[in-house]
C-alpha positions as CSV (number, residue, x, y, z in Angstrom):
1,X,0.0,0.0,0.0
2,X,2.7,2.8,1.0
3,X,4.8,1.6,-2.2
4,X,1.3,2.3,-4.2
5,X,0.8,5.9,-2.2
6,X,4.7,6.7,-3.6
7,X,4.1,5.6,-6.9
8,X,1.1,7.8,-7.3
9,X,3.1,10.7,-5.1
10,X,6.0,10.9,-7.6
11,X,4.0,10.4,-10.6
12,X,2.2,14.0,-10.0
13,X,5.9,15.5,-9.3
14,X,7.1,18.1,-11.7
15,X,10.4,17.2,-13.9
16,X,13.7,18.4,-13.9
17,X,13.9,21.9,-15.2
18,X,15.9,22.3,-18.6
19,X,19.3,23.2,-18.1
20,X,20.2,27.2,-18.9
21,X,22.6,26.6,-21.8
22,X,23.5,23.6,-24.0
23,X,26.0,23.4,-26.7
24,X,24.1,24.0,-30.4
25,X,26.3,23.3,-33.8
26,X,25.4,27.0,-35.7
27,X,26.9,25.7,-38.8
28,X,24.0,22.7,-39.7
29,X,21.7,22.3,-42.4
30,X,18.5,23.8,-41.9
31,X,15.5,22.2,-43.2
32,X,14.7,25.9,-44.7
33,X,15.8,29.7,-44.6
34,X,15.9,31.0,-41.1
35,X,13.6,33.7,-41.0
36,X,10.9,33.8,-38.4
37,X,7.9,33.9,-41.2
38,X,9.5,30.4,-42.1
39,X,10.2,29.4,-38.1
40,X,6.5,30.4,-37.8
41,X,4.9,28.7,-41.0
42,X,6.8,25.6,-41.3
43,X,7.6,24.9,-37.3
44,X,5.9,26.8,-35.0
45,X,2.2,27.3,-36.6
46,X,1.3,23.9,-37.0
47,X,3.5,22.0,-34.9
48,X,3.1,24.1,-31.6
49,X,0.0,26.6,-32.4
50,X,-2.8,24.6,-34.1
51,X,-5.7,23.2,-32.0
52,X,-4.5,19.9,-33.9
53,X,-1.5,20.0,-31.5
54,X,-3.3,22.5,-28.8
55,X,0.1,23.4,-26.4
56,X,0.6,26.6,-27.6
57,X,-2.6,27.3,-29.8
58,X,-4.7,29.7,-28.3
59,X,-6.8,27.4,-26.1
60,X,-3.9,25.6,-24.9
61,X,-1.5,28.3,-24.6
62,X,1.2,26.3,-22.1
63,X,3.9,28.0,-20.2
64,X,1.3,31.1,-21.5
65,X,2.4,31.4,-24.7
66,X,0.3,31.4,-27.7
67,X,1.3,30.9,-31.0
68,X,-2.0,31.3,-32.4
69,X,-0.7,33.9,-35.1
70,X,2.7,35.2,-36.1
71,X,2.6,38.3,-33.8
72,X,1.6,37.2,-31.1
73,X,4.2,34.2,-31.1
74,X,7.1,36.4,-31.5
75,X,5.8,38.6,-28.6
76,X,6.2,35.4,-26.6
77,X,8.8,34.0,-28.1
78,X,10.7,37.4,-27.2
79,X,10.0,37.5,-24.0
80,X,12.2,35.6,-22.2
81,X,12.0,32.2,-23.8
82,X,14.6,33.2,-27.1
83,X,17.7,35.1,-26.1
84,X,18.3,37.1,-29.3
85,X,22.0,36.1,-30.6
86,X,22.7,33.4,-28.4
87,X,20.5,29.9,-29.2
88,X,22.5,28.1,-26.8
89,X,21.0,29.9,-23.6
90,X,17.4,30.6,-25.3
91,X,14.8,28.0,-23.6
92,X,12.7,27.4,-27.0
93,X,16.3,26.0,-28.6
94,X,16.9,24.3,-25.1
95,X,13.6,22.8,-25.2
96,X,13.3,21.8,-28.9
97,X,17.2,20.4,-29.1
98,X,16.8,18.0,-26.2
99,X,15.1,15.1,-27.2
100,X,13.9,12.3,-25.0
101,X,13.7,14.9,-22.0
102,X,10.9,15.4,-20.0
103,X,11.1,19.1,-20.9
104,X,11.8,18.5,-24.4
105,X,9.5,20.5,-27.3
106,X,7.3,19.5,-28.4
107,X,6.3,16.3,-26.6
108,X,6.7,12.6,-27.9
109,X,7.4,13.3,-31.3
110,X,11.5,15.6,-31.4
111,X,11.5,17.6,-34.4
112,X,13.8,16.9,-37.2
113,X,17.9,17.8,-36.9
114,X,17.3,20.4,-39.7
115,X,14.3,21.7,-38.1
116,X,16.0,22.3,-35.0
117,X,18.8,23.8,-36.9
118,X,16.5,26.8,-38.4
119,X,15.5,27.4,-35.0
120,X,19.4,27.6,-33.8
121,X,19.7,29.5,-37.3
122,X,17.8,32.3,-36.8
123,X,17.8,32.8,-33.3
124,X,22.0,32.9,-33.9
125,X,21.0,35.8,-36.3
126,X,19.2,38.2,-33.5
127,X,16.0,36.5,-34.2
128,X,14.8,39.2,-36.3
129,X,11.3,39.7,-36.9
């Protein structure tokens, strides 16, 4: 009984927060140019904002962001979770390079090494709007 009541204790715990920095390769492949309309439409939009995958769409809206249009995700994206310049500190690269985490982005399914690498791409560029 008391291993059961542990069991069901740890299994509501929170995980391991990500670490602050990781090391990012800046000179991959990305899967397109890394400009935030293409971070937005080909990543972010559909893979992180649609009601299909609901964290960040604009029912969801987990860790309160939303990415529900291109503005607003930015907005979010820029404060605090992308470190303009420096991928390797900024929690969305973090997030969405750590596969098999419990904090990695977005859940289950990792997104592709040239996926990730537009990400690291244009964040590494200022993340310009």
């Amino acid at each position: 009984m008391h291993r059961m009541w542990l069991a069901l204790a740890l299994a509501g715990c929170p995980s391991d927060p990500p670490p602050e920095c990781i090391t990012v390769d800046v000179q991959c492949q990305p899967l397109y140019q890394p400009t935030f309309a293409n971070v937005y439409d080909q990543t972010l939009k559909d893979g992180c904002g649609s009601e299909r995958s609901a964290c960040h769409s604009r029912t969801g809206q987990k860790g309160g962001m939303s990415f529900e249009d291109a503005d607003t995700a930015y907005a979010a994206l820029l404060d605090g979770r992308v470190i303009p310049g420096d991928p390797a500190c900024s929690e969305m690269v973090v997030r969405s390079s750590s596969p098999g985490t419990d904090y990695q982005m977005p859940p289950g399914s990792a997104l592709m090494a040239a996926e990730q690498c537009a990400l690291i791409q244009w964040v590494q560029a200022g993340a310009p709007r």
